[in-house]
C-alpha positions in Angstrom: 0.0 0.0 0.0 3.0 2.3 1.1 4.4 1.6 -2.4 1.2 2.1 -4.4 1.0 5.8 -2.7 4.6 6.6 -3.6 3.3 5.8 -6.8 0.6 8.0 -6.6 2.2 10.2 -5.5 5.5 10.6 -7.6 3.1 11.0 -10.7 0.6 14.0 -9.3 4.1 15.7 -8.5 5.2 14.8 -12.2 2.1 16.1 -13.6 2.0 19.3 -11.2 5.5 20.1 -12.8 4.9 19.4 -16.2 1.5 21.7 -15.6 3.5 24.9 -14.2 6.4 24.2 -17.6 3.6 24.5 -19.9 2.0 27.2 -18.1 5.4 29.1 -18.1 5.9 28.5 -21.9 2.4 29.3 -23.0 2.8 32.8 -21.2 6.6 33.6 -22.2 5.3 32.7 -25.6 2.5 35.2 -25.7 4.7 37.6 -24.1 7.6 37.5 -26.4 4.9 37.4 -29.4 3.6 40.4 -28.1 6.5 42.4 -27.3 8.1 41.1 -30.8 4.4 42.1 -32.9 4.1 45.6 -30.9 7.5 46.5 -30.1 9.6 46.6 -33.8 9.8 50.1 -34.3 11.3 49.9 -38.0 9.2 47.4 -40.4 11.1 48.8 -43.9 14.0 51.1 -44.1 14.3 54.6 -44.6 17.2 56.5 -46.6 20.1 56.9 -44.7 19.6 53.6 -41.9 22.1 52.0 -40.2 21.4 48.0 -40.0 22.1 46.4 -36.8 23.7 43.2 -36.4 23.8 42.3 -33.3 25.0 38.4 -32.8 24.8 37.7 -29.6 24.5 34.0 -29.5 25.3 30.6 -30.6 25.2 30.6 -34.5 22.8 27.8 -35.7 22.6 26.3 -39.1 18.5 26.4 -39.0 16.3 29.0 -37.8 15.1 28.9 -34.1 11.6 28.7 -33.6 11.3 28.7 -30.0 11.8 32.5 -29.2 13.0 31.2 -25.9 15.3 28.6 -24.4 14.7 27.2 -20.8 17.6 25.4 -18.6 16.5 24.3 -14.7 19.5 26.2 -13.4 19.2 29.8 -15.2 15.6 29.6 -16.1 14.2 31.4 -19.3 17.1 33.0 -21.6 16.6 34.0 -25.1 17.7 32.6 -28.2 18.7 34.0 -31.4 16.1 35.2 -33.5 18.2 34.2 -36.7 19.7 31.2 -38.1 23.4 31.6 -40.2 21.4 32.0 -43.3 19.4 34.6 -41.7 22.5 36.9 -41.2 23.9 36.3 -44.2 20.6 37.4 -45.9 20.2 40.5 -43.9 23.9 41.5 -45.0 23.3 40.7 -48.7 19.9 42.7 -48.6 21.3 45.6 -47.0 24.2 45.5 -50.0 21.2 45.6 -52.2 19.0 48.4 -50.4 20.1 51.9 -51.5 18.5 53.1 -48.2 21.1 51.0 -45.9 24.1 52.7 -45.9 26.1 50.8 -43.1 26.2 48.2 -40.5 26.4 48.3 -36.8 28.1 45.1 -35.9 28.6 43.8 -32.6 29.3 40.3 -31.5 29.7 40.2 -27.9 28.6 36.8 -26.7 28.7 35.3 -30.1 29.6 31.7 -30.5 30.1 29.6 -33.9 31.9 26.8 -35.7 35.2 28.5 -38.0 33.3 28.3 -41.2 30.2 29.6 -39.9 32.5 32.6 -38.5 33.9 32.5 -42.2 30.8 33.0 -43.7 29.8 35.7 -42.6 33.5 37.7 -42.5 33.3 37.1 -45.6 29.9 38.4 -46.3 31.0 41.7 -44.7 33.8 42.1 -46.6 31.2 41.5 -49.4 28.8 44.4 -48.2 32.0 46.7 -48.2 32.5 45.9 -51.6 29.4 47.8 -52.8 31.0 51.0 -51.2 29.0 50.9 -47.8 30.4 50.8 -44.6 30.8 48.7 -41.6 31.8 50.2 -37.9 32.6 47.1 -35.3 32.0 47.4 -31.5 32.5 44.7 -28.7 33.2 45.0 -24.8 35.3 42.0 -25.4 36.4 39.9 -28.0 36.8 36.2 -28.7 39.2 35.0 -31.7 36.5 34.4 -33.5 34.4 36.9 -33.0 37.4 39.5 -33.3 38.0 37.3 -37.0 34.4 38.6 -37.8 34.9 41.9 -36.8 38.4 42.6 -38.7 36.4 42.7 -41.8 35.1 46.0 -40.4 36.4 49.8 -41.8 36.9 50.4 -38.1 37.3 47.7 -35.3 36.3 49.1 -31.8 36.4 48.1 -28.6 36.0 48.9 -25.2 38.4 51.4 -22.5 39.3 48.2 -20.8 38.2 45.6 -22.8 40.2 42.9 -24.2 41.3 41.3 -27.5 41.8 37.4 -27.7 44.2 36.9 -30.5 46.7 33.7 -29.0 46.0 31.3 -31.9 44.1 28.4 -32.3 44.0 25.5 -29.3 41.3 22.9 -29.0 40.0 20.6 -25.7 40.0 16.8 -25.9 38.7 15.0 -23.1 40.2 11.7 -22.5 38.0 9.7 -19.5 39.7 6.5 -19.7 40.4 6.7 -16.3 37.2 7.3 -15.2 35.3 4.7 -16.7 38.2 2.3 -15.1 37.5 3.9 -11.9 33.5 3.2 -12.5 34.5 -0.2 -13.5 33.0 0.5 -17.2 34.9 -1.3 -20.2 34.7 0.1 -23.7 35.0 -2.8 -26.1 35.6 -1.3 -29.6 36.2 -2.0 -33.1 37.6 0.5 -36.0 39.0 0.9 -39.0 41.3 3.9 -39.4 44.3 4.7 -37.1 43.0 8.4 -37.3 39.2 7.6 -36.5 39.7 9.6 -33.1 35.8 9.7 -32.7 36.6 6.6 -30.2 40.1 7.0 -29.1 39.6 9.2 -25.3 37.4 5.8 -24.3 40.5 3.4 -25.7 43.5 5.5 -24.1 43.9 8.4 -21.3 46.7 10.2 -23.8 46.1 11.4 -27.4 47.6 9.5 -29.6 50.4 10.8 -32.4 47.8 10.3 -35.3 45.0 12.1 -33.7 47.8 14.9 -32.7 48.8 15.1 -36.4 45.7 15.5 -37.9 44.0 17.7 -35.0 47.4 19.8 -35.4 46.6 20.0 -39.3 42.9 21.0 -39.3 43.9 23.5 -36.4 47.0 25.1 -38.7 44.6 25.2 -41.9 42.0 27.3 -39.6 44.4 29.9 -38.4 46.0 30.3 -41.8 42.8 30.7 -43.6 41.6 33.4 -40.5 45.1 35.2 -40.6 44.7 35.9 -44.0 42.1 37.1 -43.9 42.5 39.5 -41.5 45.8 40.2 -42.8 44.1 41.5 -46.1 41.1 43.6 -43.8 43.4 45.6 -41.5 46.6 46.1 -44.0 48.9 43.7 -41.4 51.3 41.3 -42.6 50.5 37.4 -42.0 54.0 37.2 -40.3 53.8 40.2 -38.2 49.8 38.8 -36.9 51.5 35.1 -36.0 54.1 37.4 -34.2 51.7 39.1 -32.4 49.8 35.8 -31.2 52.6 34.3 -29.3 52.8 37.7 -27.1 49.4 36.8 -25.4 47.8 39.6 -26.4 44.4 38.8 -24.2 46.4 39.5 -21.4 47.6 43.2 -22.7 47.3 46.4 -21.5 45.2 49.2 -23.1 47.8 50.8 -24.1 50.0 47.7 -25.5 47.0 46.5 -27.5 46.6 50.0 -29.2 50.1 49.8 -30.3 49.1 46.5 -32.0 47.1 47.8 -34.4 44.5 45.1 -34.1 42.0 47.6 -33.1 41.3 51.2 -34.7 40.5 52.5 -31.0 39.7 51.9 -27.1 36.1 53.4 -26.7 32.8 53.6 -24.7 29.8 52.2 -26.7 28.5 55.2 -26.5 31.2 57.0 -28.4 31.0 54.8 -31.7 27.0 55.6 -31.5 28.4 59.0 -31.9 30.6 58.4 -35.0 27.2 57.1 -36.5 25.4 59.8 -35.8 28.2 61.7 -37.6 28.3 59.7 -40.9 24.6 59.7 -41.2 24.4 63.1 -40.5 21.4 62.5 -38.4 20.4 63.9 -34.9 19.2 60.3 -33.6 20.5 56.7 -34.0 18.1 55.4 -36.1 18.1 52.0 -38.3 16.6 48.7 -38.9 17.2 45.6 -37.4 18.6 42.3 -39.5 15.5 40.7 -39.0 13.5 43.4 -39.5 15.1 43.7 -42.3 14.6 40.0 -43.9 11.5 40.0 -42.9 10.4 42.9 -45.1 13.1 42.7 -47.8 13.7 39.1 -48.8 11.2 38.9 -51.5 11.8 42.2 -52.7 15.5 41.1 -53.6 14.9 37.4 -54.0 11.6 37.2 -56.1 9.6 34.1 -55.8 9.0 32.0 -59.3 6.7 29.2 -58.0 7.4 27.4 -61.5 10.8 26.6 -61.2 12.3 26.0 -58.0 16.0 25.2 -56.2 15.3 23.5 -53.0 17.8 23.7 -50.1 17.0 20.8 -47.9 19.1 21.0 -44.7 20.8 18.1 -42.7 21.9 19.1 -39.4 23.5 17.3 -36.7 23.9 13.9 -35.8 22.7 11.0 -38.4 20.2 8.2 -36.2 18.3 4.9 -37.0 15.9 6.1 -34.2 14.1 9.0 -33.5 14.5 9.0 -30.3 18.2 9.0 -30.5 18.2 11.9 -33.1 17.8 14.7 -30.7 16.9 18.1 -30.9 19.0 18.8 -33.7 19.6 15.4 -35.1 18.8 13.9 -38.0 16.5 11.2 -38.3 16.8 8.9 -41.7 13.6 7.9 -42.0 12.2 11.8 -41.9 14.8 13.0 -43.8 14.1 10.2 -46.6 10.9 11.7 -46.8 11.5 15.5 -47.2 14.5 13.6 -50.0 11.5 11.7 -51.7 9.0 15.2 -51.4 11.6 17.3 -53.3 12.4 14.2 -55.9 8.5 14.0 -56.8 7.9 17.9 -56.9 8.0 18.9 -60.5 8.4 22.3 -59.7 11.7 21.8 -58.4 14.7 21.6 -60.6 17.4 20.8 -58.6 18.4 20.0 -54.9 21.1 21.8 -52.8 21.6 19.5 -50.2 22.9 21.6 -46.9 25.3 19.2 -44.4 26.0 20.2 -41.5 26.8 16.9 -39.7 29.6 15.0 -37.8 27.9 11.7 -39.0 26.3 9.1 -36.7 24.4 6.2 -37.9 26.5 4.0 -40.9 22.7 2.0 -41.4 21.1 5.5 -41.2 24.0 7.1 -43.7 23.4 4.4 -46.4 19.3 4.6 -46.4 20.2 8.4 -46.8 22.8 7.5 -49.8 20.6 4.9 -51.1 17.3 8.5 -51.3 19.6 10.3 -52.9 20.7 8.2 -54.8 17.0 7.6 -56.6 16.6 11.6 -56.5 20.1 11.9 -58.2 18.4 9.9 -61.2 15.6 12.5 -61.7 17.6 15.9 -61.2 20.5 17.7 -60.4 22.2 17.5 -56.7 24.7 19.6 -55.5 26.2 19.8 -52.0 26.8 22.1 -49.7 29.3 21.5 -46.4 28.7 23.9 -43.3 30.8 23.8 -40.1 30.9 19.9 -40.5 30.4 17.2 -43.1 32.4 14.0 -41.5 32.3 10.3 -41.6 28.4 9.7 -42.0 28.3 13.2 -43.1 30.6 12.6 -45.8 28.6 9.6 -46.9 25.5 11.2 -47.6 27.7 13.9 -49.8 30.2 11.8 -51.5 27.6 10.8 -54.3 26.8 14.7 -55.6 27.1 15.5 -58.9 28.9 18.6 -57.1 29.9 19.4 -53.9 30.9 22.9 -52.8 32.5 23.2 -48.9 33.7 26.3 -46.9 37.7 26.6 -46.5 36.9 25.7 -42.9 34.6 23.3 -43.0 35.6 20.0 -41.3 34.9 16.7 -43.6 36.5 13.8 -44.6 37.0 11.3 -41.4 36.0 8.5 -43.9 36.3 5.5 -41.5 33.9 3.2 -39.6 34.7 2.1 -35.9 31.5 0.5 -33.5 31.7 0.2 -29.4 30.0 -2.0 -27.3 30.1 -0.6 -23.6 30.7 -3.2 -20.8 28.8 -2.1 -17.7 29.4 -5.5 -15.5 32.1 -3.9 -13.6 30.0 -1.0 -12.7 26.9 -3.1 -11.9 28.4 -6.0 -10.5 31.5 -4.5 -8.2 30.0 -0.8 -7.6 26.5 -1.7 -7.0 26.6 -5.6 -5.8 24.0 -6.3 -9.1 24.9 -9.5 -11.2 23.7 -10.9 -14.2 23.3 -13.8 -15.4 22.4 -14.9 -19.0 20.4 -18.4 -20.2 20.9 -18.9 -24.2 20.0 -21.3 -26.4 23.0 -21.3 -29.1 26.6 -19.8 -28.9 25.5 -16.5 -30.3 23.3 -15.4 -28.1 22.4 -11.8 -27.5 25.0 -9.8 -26.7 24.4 -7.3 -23.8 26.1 -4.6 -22.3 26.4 -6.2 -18.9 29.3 -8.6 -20.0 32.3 -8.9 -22.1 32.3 -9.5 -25.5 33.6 -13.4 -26.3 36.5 -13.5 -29.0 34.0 -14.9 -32.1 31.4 -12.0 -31.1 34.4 -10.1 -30.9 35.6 -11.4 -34.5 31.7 -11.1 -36.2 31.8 -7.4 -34.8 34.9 -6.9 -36.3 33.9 -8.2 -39.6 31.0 -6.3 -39.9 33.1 -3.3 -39.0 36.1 -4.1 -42.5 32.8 -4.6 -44.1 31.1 -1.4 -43.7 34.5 0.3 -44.2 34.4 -1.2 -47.6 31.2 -0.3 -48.7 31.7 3.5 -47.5 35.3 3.4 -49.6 32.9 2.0 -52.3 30.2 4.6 -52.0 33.2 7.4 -51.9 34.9 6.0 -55.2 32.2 5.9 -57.1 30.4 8.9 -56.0 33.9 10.8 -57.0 35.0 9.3 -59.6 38.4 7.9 -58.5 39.1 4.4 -57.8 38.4 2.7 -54.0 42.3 2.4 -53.2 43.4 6.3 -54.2 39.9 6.8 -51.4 41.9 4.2 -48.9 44.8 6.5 -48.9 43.4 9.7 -47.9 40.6 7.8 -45.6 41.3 5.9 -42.6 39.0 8.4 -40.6 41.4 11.0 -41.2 39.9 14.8 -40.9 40.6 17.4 -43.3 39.5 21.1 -43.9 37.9 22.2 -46.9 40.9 23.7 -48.0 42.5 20.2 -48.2 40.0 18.5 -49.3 39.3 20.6 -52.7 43.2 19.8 -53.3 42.8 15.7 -52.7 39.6 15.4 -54.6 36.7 15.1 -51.8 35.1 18.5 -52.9 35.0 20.5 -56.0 34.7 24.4 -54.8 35.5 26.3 -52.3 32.6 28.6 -51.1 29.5 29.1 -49.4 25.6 27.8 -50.0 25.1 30.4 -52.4 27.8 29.0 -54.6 26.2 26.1 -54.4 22.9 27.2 -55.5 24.6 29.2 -58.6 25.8 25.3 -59.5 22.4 24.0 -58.9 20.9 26.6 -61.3 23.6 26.0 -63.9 23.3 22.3 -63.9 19.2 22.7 -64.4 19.6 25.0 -67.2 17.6 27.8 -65.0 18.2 31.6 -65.9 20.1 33.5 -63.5 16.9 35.2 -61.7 14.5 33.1 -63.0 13.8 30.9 -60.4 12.9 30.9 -56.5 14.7 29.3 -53.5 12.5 27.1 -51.5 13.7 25.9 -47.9 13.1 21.9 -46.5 12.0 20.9 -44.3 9.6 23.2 -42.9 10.5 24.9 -39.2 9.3 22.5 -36.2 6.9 23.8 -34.2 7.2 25.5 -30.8 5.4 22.5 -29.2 7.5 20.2 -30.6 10.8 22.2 -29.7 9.7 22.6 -26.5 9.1 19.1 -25.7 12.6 18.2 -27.2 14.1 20.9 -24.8 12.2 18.9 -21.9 13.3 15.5 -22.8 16.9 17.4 -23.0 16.4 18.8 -19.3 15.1 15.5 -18.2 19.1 13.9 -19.4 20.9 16.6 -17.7 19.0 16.2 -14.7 19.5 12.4 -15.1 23.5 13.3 -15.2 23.8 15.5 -12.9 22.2 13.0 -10.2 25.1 11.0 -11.3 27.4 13.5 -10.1 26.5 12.8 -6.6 25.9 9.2 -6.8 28.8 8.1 -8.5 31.2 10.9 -7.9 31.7 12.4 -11.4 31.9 16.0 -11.9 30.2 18.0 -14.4 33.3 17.9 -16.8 32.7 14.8 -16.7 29.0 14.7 -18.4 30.0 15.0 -22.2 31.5 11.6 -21.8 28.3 10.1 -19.7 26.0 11.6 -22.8 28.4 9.9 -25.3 28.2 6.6 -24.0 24.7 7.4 -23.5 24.1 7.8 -27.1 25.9 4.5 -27.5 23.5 2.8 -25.9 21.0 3.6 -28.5 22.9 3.3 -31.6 23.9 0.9 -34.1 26.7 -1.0 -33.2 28.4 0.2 -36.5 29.1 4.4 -36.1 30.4 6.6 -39.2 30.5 8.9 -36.5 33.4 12.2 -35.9 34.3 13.4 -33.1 33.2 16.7 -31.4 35.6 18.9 -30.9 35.9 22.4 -28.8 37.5 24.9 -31.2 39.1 28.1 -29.8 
């Protein structure tokens, strides 16, 4: 009876909480819609505006719906109200509108992946081009924020702010040591001496592959970024790597003027003064970047409903369940769908396929393949890398009749490796459970509460060779060069765009619209002539916000695991990896996720 009222009573107080979430999001949302209906005090530009781009946020590859993001700890926060192809629309219809005459940039608080950071330097220095200006302010500046910024006129920043210019670094975590303390064994299979996606759960210390290739990548970034900025504030390449080994984050006002990095130390309000001087006007007055997509974009992009070029975005990591996709994931068999939707629309002419993935799934990437495969067949497909196209993601590109990747872009990683975690440790000597298993023949299921026997280690491991040669297959054939010239420049090896235009893994070197300039050319479509149509369609705010829950409910779920079992929250990415595992297919074309400074 005691029991039954627990029961009870644990669900009325699950049911009371999930009543006063829902209550909360139902009035945020009506509160933000009405503050964001009632409170936009430019809807169209006037002569003489001033856009402001204000990125203050994590730079996403698809537009938020959700105007709000809610975390147990800091409650409701929110989000950015524009997705990477947002900003880079506002800055190429302000190029366009004779009424804009500059941009207001400020990036404080501004996170992103290099090429996404690339983008949209590059798309300033763009908007410059037409003869309009750009004035940059920050109290602060990250590397790559500052790398955005440089492709300002004038680069500003605070009295005593600071500039982060020390190069390029990035954080691997290696628990090893804490699974063995947990008692948690990490049976795994790969192909590929550089397929690092597994390699902190095999070893506690990187090994000299992973440091080649993660020292490679991390070269090609800063050279692409230095010159860059190089070119935008008249410096020489060698003088910038000089400068970058004197720790300039740590400098003094006056030592960071002398650097030149910066065309002044300022309040905010002092560069809102310089405005107000080049416009001539007695107010700051101007039009936000949203504002100013919302009522421009089909002034400057007219629609043609006759002959379309879809852009159907992939994003995040690939699953053979949707419950393992995530909030950003990608789940084959809905993807397959929006793939077979554009295929059968006669309207559309030819697919830009936008990937912005680490991989996941190798079942997953080859139902993807196998899609586009059949859409290939009716029309033209072109492809077009974001921050990440590895392993999986690689698969699902390799077969385009073009593919078109951002200097920066991380792709390659074509390898194959599959883990099996062993929790009989953990269960059996930390928490006095055992198992035992009853089985009718030698194979019998093999579970995660035991160690793998040497012929279920040997099937695994066959499977695994296998898979590698089908992806080496898929590779060769989608690009035209035979499957050992793909062996040599695979073995789950990363590379950045850069690199991978000069081996053969991508054809240009560019951005989506590039891509959808291909598109048009290989349909035959007049420049103009046709519209850009966006898949899938935006979730809806119920369904984001029941994602967000389910993604509250894991970190809660971890950080209960912090006390119980002793872990600290540095700890978590590793707990969500393994996780993840538990879901997954045994075989993973799968990167790994890295922390780039």
């Amino acid at each position: 009876m005691k029991s039954f009222l627990k029961n009870v009573l644990a669900v009325m107080v699950g049911l009371f909480a999930m009543g006063v979430l829902c209550t909360l999001f139902f009035t945020c949302s009506m509160i933000v819609s009405l503050a964001t209906s009632s409170g936009s005090t430019a809807d169209k530009s006037e002569p003489g505006d001033v856009m402001y781009l204000k990125i203050n946020g994590e730079v996403t590859e698809v537009p938020p719906s959700m105007p709000f993001l809610f975390d147990i700890v800091n409650g409701f926060q929110m989000k950015q109200d524009l997705s990477l192809r947002g900003y880079l629309n506002a800055i190429a219809i302000a190029k366009q509108d004779p009424n804009i005459v500059g941009i207001y940039l400020n990036t404080d608080g501004m996170t992103a992946a290099p090429a996404s950071y690339e983008a949209i330097h590059d798309a300033l220095v763009d908007f410059r081009a037409a003869g309009k200006w750009v004035i940059a302010y920050n109290d602060n500046f990250s590397m790559g924020q500052y790398y955005v910024a440089s492709a300002a006129d004038s680069v500003f920043v605070n009295t005593i702010g600071q500039v982060t210019f020390d190069g390029m670094s990035t954080v691997l975590t290696y628990p090893k040591a804490l699974l063995d303390k947990l008692n948690i064994e990490m049976q795994i299979f790969r192909v590929g001496s550089f397929k690092s996606a597994v390699e902190p759960y095999m070893v506690e210390h990187i090994s000299e592959a992973n440091r080649l290739q993660t020292e490679t990548y991390l070269r090609n970034i800063w050279n692409q970024m230095i010159a860059d900025i190089a070119v935008s504030r008249n410096l020489s390449e060698d003088y910038l790597n000089e400068l970058a080994n004197q720790a300039v984050s740590y400098m003094q006002p006056e030592e960071l003027a002398a650097t030149k990095l910066v065309d002044g130390q300022v309040y905010k309000s002092d560069v809102e003064k310089m405005i107000l001087a080049k416009t001539g006007k007695k107010e700051l007055e101007g039009i936000w970047a949203k504002d100013l997509v919302d009522t421009g974009f089909e002034t400057y992009y007219p629609q043609d409903k006759d002959q379309k070029i879809a852009v159907l975005y992939a994003v995040g990591e690939i699953a053979s369940e949707a419950t393992a996709s995530g909030q950003d994931g990608i789940y084959y068999e809905d993807l397959i769908k929006e793939i077979r939707k554009v295929a059968d629309e006669d309207a559309v002419k030819a697919l830009v396929f936008r990937v912005n993935s680490p991989g996941g799934s190798g079942f997953a990437s080859e139902q993807i393949w196998k899609a586009l495969t059949d859409l290939k067949a009716k029309k033209p497909l072109v492809v077009s890398m974001g921050d990440y196209a590895a392993s999986g993601g690689y698969y699902i590109s390799c077969l385009a009749d073009y593919i078109v990747a951002e200097p920066n872009t991380l792709t390659g990683s074509i390898g194959v490796f599959g883990v099996i975690p062993n929790f009989g440790g953990l269960a059996t000597g930390k928490l006095g459970v055992n198992f035992e298993e009853v089985k009718t023949h030698d194979f019998g299921t093999l579970t995660t509460m035991r160690k793998a026997m040497e012929p279920e280690r040997a099937k695994i491991q066959n499977g695994i060779n296998h898979f590698y040669e089908l992806f080496t297959a898929r590779c060769a054939e989608g690009r035209h060069m035979d499957q050992d010239s793909i062996k040599a420049i695979a073995g789950g090896r990363v590379w950045t765009g850069s690199d991978a235009v000069k081996i053969g893994l991508v054809d240009e070197l560019g951005g989506l619209d590039i891509a959808v300039k291909k598109a048009v050319e290989l349909a035959n479509l007049e420049d103009g002539k046709y519209s850009r149509v966006n898949y899938p369609e935006p979730k809806s705010e119920m369904e984001q916000f029941l994602e967000m829950m389910n993604e509250q409910s894991d970190d809660i779920t971890l950080r209960i695991a912090d006390k119980l079992l002793g872990t600290t929250p540095a700890d978590r990415s590793a707990l969500r990896f393994i996780g993840r595992l538990q879901q997954a297919d045994h075989i993973q074309a799968r990167s790994f996720d890295a922390v780039i400074y």
